[in-house]
N, C-alpha and C positions, 0 to 999 in steps of 0.2 A: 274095308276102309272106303272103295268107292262103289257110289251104288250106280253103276252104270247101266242105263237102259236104251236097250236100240232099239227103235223103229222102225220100219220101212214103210213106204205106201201099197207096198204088197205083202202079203205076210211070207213068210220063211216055212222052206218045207222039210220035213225032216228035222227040224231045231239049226237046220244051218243057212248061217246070216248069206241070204239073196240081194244082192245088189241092183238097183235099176238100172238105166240107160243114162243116168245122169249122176249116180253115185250119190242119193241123198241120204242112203242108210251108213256111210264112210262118213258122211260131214255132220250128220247125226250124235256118232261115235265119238268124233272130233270134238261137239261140240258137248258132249258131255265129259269127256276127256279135260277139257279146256275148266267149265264147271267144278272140276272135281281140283283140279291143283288151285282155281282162284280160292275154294275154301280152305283147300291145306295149307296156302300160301295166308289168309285171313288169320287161319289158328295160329300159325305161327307170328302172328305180326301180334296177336293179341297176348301170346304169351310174353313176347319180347318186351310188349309195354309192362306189363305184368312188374319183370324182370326188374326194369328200368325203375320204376316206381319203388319198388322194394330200395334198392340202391340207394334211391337218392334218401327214402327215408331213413335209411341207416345211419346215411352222411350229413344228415341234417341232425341226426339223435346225436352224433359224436361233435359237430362243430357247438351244439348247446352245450354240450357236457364240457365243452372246453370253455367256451364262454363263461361256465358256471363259476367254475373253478379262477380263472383269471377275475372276476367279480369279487370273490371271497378272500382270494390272496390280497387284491387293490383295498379291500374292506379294513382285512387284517392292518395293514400298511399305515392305512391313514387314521387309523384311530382304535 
């Protein structure tokens, strides 16, 4: 799910993550970390419009429908 990639300005030995004197491969991490929930946090704001959109067209399908019907009944009535 995250493609999380560390770097350091020195590479890692053995495959194990070496940190500097100033911790830039920790803020590195951090800052793909950070990365990685603003997209999750994206997908989900895109699904919820998604969501929201659906809804209102339903609610907009049902209030014609009603409107339709009050139209045909008032038609009925007057003539």
């Amino acid at each position: 799910m995250t493609d999380l990639v560390i770097r350091t300005d020195r590479p890692a030995r053995g495959g194990r993550l070496r940190l500097d004197a100033h911790g830039t491969a920790l803020l590195v991490m951090n800052e793909a970390l950070a990365r990685s929930r603003r997209r999750e946090a994206e997908e989900a704001a895109r699904e919820h419009r998604l969501a929201r959109r659906l809804t209102a067209g339903r609610r907009w399908d049902r209030l014609a429908a009603y409107a339709a019907g009050r139209a045909v009944r008032a038609r009925a009535t007057l003539g």
